[in-house]
N, C-alpha and C positions, 0 to 999 in steps of 0.2 A: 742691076736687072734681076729679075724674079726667074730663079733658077727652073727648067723644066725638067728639074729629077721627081718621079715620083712622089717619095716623100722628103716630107719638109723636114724633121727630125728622127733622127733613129739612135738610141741607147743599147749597147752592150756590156753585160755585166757591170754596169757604175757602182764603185763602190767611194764610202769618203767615210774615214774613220779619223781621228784628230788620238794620236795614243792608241789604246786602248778603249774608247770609246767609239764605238762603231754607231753612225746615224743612218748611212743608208748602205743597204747590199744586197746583191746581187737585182738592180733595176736594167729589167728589160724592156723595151716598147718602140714601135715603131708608131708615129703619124703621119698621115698621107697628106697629103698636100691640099687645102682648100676647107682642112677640118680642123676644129677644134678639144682639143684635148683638156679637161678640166682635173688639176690635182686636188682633190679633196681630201681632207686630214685633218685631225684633232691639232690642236697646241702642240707644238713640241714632236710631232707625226715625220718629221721629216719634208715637208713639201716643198716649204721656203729655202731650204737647201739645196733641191734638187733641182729647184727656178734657180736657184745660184750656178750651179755647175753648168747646164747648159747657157747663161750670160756668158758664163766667163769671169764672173766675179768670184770666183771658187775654182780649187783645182781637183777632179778625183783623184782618191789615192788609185783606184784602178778600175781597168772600163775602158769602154770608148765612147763618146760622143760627134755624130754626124748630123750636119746641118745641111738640107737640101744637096745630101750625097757629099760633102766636103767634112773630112774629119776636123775637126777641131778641136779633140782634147783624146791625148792617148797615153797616157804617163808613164807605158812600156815601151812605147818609141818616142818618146822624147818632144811629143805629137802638143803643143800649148798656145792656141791661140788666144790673144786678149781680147774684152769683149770687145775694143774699136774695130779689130779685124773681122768679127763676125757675121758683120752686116744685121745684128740685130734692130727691131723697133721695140719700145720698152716702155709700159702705161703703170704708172707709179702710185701706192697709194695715193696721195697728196695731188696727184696730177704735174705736180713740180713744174707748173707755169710762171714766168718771171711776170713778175706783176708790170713795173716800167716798162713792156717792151708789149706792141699791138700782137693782137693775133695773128697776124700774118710773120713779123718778126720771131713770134716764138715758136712757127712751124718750120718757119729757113732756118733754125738756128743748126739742125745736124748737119744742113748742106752748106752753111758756111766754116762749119768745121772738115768738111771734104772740100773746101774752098772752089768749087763751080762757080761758071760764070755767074754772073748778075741774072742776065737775061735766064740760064738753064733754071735758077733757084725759083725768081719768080714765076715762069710756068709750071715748076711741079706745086710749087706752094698751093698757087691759083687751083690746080685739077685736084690737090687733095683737100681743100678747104670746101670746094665743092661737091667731091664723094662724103663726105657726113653734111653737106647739107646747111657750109656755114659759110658760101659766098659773099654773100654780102654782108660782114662783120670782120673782115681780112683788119681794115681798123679800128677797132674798139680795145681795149686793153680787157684784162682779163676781170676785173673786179667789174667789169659792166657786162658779163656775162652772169647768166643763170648754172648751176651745177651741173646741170645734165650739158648745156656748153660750153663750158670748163671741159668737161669729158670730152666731146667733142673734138677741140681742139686737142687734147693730149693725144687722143687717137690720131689725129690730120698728121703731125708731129712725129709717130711711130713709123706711118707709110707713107710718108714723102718721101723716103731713098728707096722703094719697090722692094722692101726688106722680105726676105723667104719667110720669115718667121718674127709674127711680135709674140713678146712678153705679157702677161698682165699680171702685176702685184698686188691679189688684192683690193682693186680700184674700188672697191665700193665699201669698202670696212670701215670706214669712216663716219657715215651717214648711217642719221637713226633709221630705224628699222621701216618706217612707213617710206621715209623719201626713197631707202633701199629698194624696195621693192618694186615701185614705181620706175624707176631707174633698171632694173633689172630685164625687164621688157624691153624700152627704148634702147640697151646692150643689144641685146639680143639680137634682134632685129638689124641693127647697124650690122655687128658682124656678119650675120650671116648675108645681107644683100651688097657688105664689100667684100665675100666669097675669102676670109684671111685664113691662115692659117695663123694657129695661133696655141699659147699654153695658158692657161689661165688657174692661177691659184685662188684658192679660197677655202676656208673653211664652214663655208654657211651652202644647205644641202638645196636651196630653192634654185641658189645660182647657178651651181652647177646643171642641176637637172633644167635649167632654161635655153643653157647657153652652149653646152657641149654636145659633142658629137658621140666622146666617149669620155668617162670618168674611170682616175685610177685612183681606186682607195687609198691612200699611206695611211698603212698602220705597222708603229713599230721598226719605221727603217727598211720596208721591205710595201710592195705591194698587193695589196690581200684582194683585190678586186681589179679588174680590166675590162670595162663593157660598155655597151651604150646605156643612155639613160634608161629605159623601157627593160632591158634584160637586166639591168641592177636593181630596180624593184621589185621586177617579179620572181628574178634567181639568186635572191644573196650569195654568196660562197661560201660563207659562214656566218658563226653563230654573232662574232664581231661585230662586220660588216653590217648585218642586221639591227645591231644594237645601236651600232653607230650612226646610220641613217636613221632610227628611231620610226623601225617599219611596223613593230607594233608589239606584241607582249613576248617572251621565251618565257616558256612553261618547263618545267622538271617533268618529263614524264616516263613513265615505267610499263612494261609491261608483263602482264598478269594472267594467267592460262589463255596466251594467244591475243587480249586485246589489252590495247594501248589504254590509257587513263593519266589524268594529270597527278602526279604524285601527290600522295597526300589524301587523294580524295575518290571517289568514285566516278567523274566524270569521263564519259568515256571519247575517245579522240577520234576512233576510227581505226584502216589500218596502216600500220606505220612500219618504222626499218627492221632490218632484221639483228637484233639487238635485244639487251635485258634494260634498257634506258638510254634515254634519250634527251636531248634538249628539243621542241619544236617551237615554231614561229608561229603567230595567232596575227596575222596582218589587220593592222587597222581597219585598211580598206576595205577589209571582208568581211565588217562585220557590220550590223544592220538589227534594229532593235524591231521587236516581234518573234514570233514562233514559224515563220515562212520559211524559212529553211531547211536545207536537208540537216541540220545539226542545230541543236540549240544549249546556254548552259545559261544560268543566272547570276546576275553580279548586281552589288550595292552601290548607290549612287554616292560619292564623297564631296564632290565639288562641282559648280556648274562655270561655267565665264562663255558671257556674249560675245560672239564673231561677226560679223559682216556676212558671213556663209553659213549662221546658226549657231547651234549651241554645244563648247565643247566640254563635255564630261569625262572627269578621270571617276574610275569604278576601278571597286576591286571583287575580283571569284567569288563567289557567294562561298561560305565555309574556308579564304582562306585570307594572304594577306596581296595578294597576286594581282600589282594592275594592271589596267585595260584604260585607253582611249577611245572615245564615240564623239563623234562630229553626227549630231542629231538637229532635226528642223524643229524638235521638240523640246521646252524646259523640263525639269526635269527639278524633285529636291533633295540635299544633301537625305540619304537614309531612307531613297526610295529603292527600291527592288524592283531591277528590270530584267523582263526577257532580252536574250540576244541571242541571232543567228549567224551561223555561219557554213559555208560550204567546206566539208573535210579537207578538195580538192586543193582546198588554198592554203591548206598548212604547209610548212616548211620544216623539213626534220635536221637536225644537225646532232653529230658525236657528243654523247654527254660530258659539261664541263669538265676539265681539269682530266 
């Protein structure tokens, strides 16, 4: 049964060092019940780890892990459950459907490993094959479904034992990049109208900002960000974070009897922190070609490529080597010099590197 502790997950201090080499420390995070937490991270960031330690397929070296109020992992008490005991539900890259076995077989398969009756298996089977929406395909085998019912069924599979909390590994890494994103939407949607709580790993930035409630950066074994999608765009934490979501240009800049200016050059930024330099943020999204703005500065056109939403341009500063991206309704050709706008208000200042 689907625990009523407020939150479905809660992390203190997790750490998991193997030797000397430390991969995650000091994670902290609580998620509430009914929401989705997406970890987003580079390669090698630590995320896939920390989807391990709370399975169960990993043990921390120190920390606690709580699942819908039930510790489950304390390795200063002695505290180690497996992941069979967790009550986890768990959506796998690959989906991991056995191909010989119907859709409805490969949704009972957790309930006949908790070996319930006949009759109990097939009513949950029946009620969760028709919250995604795939009643009437209970028999068809898996190769006679489409991807996105593949997905489906791996979901039906995860919350047929009313698990406090699924996993997702991933699910979409697989698929090129057009069916990705198509897929990303119909995600989306499923979660949020079967109300799961849930943790959902990924390293691809659309995902998450479609499907989460809240995204924790992993950078570096530690987490550099904790926020909803809307306060992660508009408030980076830092100069990283920013970089890493690829929100838009970090400019070197200096300041020079009182006003800011991009190093290197005369342009001037506005006013900024109180400091002899700075790194700031020049967001995409803020910027808009013309002179309509309260700020403007000029940049070289290098390259153009057609989108389905227009046309996008990498440019670099006029006077340096400094790019810029523009999603414009306009072409545009390589070694054309365009104005661009932008409002001061929307920079973002951060401690200069290093």
């Amino acid at each position: 049964m689907i625990s009523a502790h407020p939150l479905a997950l809660s992390l203190r201090g997790l750490r998991m060092a193997y030797g000397d080499q430390v991969v995650l420390d000091g994670i902290d995070l609580d998620l509430p019940k009914g929401q989705v937490l997406a970890l987003l991270g580079a390669s090698g960031s630590g995320k896939t780890t920390l989807l391990r330690l709370v399975a169960g397929l990993l043990m921390p070296t120190a920390g606690t892990v709580e699942i819908a109020g039930q510790t489950v992992a304390a390795p200063e008490r002695g505290v180690v459950l497996p992941p069979e005991k967790r009550g986890l539900g768990m959506v796998f890259q690959d989906y991991a459907l056995w191909p010989h076995l119907s859709v409805a077989r490969n949704v009972a398969f957790p309930l006949e490993m908790q070996r319930l009756p006949a009759a109990e298996r097939a009513a949950r089977v029946t009620q969760a094959l028709a919250r995604v929406g795939l009643g009437d395909l209970a028999d068809r085998r898996p190769s006679e479904l489409s991807g996105g019912q593949q997905q489906r069924v791996a979901i039906a599979r995860a919350i047929v034992g009313a698990p406090p909390l699924v996993l997702f590994d991933e699910p979409l890494s697989n698929l090129d990049r057009e069916l990705r994103e198509g897929m990303v939407e119909d995600l989306a949607a499923l979660v949020a109208n079967l109300e799961l709580s849930a943790v959902y790993v990924t390293h691809d930035h659309a995902e998450a900002l479609a499907l989460a409630d809240r995204i924790a950066v992993i950078h570096r074994g530690g987490i550099a960000q904790l926020a909803s999608p809307a306060e992660l765009i508009d408030r980076p934490a830092s100069a990283a974070v920013a970089e890493f979501l690829r929100l838009g240009t970090l400019l070197p800049a200096r300041c020079s009897d009182g006003e800011w200016v991009i190093k290197g050059t005369d342009i001037a930024l506005g006013p900024g922190p109180d400091a002899a330099a700075a790194q700031v943020l020049l967001p995409e999204r803020s910027l808009a070609p013309g002179t309509h703005g309260p700020a403007q500065l000029r940049a070289e056109v290098r390259s153009m490529q057609v989108r389905n939403t227009g046309f996008a341009l990498s440019l670099t500063i006029a006077g340096t080597d400094l790019p810029v991206r523009l999603l414009s309704a306009h072409p545009a050709r390589p070694g054309e010099m365009l104005a661009l706008s932008y409002s001061p208000d929307a920079l973002r200042w951060f401690p200069q590197a290093g």
